[in-house]
C-alpha positions as CSV (number, residue, x, y, z in Angstrom):
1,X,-3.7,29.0,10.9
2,X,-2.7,25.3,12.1
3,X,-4.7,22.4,11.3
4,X,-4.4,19.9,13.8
5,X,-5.4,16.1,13.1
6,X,-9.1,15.6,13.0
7,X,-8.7,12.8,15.8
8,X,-5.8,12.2,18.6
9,X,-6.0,8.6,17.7
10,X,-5.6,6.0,14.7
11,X,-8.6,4.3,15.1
12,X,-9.0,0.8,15.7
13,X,-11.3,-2.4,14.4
14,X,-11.1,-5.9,14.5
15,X,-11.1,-8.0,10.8
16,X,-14.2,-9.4,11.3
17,X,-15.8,-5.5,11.1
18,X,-18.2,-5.1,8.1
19,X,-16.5,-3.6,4.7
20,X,-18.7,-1.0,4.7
21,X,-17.9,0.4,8.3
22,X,-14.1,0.3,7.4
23,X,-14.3,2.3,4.3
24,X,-16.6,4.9,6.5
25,X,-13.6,5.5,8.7
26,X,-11.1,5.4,5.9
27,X,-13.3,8.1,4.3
28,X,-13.8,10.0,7.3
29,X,-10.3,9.8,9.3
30,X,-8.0,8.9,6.8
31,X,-6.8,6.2,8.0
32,X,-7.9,3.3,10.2
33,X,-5.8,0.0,11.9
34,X,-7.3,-3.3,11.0
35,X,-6.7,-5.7,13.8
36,X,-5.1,-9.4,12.6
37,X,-5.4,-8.3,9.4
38,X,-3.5,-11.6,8.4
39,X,-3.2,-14.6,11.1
40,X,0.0,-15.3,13.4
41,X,1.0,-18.7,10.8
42,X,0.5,-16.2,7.5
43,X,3.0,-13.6,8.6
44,X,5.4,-16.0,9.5
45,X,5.0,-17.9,6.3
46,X,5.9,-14.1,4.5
47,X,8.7,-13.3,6.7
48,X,10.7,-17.0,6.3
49,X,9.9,-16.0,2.3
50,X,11.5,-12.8,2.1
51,X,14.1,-13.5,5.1
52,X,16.7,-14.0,2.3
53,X,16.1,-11.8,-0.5
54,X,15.6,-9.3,2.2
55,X,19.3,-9.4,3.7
56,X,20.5,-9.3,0.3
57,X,18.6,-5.9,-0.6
58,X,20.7,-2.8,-0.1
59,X,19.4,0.2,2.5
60,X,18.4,3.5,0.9
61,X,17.3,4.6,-2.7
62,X,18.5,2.8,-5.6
63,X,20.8,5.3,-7.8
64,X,18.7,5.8,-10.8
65,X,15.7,6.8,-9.0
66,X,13.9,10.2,-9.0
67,X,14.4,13.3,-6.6
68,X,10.9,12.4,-4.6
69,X,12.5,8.9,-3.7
70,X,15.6,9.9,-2.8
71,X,13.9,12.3,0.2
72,X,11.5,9.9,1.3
73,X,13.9,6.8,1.1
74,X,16.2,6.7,4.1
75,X,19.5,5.7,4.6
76,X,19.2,2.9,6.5
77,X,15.7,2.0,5.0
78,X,15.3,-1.4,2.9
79,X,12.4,-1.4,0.2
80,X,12.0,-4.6,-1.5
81,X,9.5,-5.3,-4.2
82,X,9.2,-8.7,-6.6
83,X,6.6,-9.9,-4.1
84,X,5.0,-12.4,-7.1
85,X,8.1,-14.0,-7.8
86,X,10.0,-14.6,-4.2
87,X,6.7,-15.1,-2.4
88,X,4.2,-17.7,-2.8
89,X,1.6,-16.5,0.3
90,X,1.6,-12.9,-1.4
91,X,0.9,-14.5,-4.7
92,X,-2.0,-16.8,-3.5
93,X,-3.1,-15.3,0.1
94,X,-2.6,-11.7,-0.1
95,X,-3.5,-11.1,-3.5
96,X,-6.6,-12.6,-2.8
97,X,-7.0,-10.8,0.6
98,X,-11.3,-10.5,1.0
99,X,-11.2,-7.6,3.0
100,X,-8.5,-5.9,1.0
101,X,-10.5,-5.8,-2.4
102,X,-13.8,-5.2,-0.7
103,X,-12.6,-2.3,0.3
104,X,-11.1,-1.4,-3.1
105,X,-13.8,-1.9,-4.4
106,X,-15.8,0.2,-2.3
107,X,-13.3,3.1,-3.3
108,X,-12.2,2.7,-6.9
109,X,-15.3,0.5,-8.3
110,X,-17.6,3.3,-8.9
111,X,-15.8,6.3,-9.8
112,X,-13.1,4.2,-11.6
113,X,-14.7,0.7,-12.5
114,X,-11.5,-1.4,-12.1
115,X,-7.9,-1.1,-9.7
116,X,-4.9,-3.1,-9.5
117,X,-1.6,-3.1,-7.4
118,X,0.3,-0.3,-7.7
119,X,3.4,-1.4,-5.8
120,X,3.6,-4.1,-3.1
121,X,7.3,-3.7,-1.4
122,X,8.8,-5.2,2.3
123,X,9.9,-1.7,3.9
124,X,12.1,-2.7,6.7
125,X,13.5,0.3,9.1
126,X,17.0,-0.6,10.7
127,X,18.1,0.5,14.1
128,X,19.7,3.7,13.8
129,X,17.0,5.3,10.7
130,X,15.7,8.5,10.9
131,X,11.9,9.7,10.6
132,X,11.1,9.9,7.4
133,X,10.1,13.0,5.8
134,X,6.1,13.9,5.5
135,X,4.2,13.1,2.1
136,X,1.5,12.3,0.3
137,X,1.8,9.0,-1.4
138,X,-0.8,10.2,-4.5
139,X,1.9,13.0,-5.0
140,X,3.2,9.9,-7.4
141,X,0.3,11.4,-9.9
142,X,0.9,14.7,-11.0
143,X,-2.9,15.2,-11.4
144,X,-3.2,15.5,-7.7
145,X,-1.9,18.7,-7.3
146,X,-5.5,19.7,-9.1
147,X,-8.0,17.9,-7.2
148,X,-10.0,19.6,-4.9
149,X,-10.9,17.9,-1.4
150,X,-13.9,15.5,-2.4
151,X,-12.7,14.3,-5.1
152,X,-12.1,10.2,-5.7
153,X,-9.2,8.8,-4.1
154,X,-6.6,7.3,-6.3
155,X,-5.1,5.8,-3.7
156,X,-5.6,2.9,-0.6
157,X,-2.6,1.4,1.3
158,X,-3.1,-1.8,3.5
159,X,0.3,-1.5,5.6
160,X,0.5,-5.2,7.1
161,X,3.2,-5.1,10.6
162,X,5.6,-8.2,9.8
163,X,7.3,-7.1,12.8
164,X,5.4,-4.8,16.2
165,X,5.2,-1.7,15.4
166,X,6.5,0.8,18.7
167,X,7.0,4.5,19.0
168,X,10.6,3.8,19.8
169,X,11.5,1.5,16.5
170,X,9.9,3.4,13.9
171,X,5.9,2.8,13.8
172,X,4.4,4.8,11.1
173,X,3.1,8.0,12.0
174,X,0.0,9.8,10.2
175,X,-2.1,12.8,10.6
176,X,-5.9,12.2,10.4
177,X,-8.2,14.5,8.8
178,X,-5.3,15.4,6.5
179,X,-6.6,14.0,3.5
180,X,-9.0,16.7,3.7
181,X,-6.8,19.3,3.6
182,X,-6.2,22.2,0.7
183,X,-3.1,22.8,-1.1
184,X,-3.1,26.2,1.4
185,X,-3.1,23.6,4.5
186,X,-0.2,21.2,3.4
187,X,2.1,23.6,5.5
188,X,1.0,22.3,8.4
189,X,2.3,19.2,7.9
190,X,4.4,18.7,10.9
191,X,5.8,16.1,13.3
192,X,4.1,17.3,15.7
193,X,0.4,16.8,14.2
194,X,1.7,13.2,13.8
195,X,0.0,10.1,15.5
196,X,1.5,6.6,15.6
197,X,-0.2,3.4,13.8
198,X,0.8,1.5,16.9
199,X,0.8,-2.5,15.8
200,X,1.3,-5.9,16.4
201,X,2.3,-8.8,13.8
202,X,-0.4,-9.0,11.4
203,X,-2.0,-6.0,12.1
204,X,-2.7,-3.5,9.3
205,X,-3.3,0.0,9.3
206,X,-5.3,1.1,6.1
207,X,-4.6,5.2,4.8
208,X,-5.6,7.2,1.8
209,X,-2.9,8.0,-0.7
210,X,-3.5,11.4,0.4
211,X,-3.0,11.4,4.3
212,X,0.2,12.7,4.8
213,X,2.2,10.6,7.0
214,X,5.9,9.2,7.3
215,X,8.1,6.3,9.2
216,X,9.3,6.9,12.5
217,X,12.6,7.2,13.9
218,X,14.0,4.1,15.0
219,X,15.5,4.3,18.3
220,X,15.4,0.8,19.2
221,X,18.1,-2.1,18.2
222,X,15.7,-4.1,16.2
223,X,14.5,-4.1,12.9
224,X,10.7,-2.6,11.6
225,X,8.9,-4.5,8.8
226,X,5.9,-3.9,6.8
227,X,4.4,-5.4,3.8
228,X,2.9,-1.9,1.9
229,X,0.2,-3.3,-0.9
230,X,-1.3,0.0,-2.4
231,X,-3.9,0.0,-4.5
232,X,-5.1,2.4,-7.4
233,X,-7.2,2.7,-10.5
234,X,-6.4,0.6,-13.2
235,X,-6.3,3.8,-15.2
236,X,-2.5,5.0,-14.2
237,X,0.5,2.7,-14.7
238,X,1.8,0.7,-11.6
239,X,4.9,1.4,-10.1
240,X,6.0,-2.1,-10.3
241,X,5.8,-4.1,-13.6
242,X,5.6,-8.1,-13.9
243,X,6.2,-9.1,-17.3
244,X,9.3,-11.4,-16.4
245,X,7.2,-13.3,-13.8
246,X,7.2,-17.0,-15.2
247,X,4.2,-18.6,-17.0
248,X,4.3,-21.6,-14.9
249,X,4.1,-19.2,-11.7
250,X,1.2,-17.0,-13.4
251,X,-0.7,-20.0,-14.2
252,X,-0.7,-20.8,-10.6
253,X,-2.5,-18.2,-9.7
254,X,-6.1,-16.7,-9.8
255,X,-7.5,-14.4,-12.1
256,X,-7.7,-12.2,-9.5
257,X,-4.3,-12.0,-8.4
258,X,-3.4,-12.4,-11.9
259,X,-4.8,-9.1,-13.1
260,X,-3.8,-7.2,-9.7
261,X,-0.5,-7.7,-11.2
262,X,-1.2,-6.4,-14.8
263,X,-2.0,-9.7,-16.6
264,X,-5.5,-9.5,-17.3
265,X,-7.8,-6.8,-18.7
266,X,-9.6,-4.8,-17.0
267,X,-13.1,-2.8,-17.7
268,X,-13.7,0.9,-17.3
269,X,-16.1,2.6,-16.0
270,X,-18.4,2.1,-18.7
271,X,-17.8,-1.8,-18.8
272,X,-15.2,-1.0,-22.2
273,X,-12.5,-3.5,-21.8
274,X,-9.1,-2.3,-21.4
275,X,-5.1,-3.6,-21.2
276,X,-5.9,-5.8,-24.0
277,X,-3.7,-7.5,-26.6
278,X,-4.4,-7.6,-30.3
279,X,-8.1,-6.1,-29.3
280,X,-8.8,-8.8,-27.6
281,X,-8.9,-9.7,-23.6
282,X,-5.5,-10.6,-22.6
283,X,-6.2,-13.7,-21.1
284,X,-8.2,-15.2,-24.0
285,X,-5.4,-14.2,-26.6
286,X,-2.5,-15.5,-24.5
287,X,-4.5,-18.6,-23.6
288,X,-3.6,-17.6,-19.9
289,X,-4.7,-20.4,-17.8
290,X,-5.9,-20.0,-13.6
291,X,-6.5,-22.3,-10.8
């Protein structure tokens, strides 16, 4: 039986729309596009960051990575992570992004008590790439395969256009509804089900880890970026570790954005404080300082 997408359209809000509201179409679609996410003068300040560090990263999967990477990574695809180190706006404006944690919050708070970043990477699709393959990002925790639709989320991804986002250079394409599918249904997941998270520069689109979905083919001559910041319970290991990130650059950051990035603790669902260091809360044993 095919299971077409529960809407013909990624939905569409402004920033300004209520937490709550968001969240409700998250929950319901899948997936929804936040419009100027971040302002004009914030995704410039990103792109002249990562301009440089970005032409030095090499397209496609690194060598040592695993099988699921490889087929999800193209060729001519450039993911580039070590956000807290080369970028000072991620560190100190999108760390500390309100809408971003209210709606984590609003997902993981509850069923989880805490989150923190998983992975924040630049993905930037050359001319030339082909569509990715379909997936599920939450296929990265092998306890997916055994939840049933209804069960907590374990994953949220604010996708941030650096770049517009067009049919012909690449836009991400999703399937709404799909997170609501059963392990029976995940045949169906086919180009052809596939809608387009058409954006401008600062736009976001925000998706469940468990919408299947994929980049486009880029058909254009110009480059695709996105800043991917994904979010998940503090309970599973990030993707992305930051234990070489300077003190003096820690220092300058929140506590916020210090513990998105693994150097606070955290509390459980039950309020038990966890990620600590000699039984103690990380920051008071390191003396980690904030502004």
């Amino acid at each position: 039986m095919t299971v077409p997408p529960s809407t013909n359209v990624v939905r569409t809000v402004d920033a300004s729309t209520p937490s709550e509201e968001i969240s409700k179409l998250i929950a319901s679609d899948g997936a929804v596009i936040v419009r100027q996410f971040i302002p004009p003068s914030v995704v410039d300040a990103l792109n002249e960051e990562i301009d440089p560090y970005l032409a030095a990263t090499i397209t496609g999967p690194q060598d040592k990575t695993g099988d699921l990477y490889k087929k999800t990574v193209g060729s001519r695809t450039k993911h580039m992570g070590n956000l807290a180190a080369i970028s000072p706006t991620y560190r100190t404006t999108i760390l500390n992004h309100p809408l971003m944690h209210s709606v984590s919050e609003l997902f993981f708070k509850e069923p989880f008590g805490d989150y923190w970043v998983n992975r924040a990477a630049v993905l930037q699709v050359e001319p030339g790439e082909k569509a990715q393959g379909l997936h599920r990002d939450d296929m990265l925790y092998g306890i997916s395969r055994y939840l049933a639709p209804g069960a907590p989320e374990l994953m949220v991804n604010f996708f941030v256009a650096l770049t517009e986002f067009r049919e012909d250079n690449g836009a991400t394409r999703l399937i709404p509804g799909s997170h609501k599918w059963t392990i029976e249904d995940w045949g169906q997941a086919v180009p052809e089900h596939t809608i387009g998270a058409l954006m401008q520069p600062g736009d976001a689109v925000l998706y469940l880890g468990s919408v299947w979905h994929g980049a486009g083919e880029n058909q254009s001559l110009e480059k695709r970026r996105g800043l991917s910041v994904t979010m998940h319970p503090a309970h599973f290991t990030p993707m992305e570790a930051h234990v070489d990130l300077s003190r003096e650059i820690l220092e300058e950051m929140t506590p916020l954005a210090q513990k998105m990035i693994g150097w606070r603790s955290w509390c459980a669902h039950h309020g038990v404080p966890v990620w600590t260091v000699r039984d103690r809360r990380m920051e008071d044993e390191l003396h980690l300082r904030s502004v």
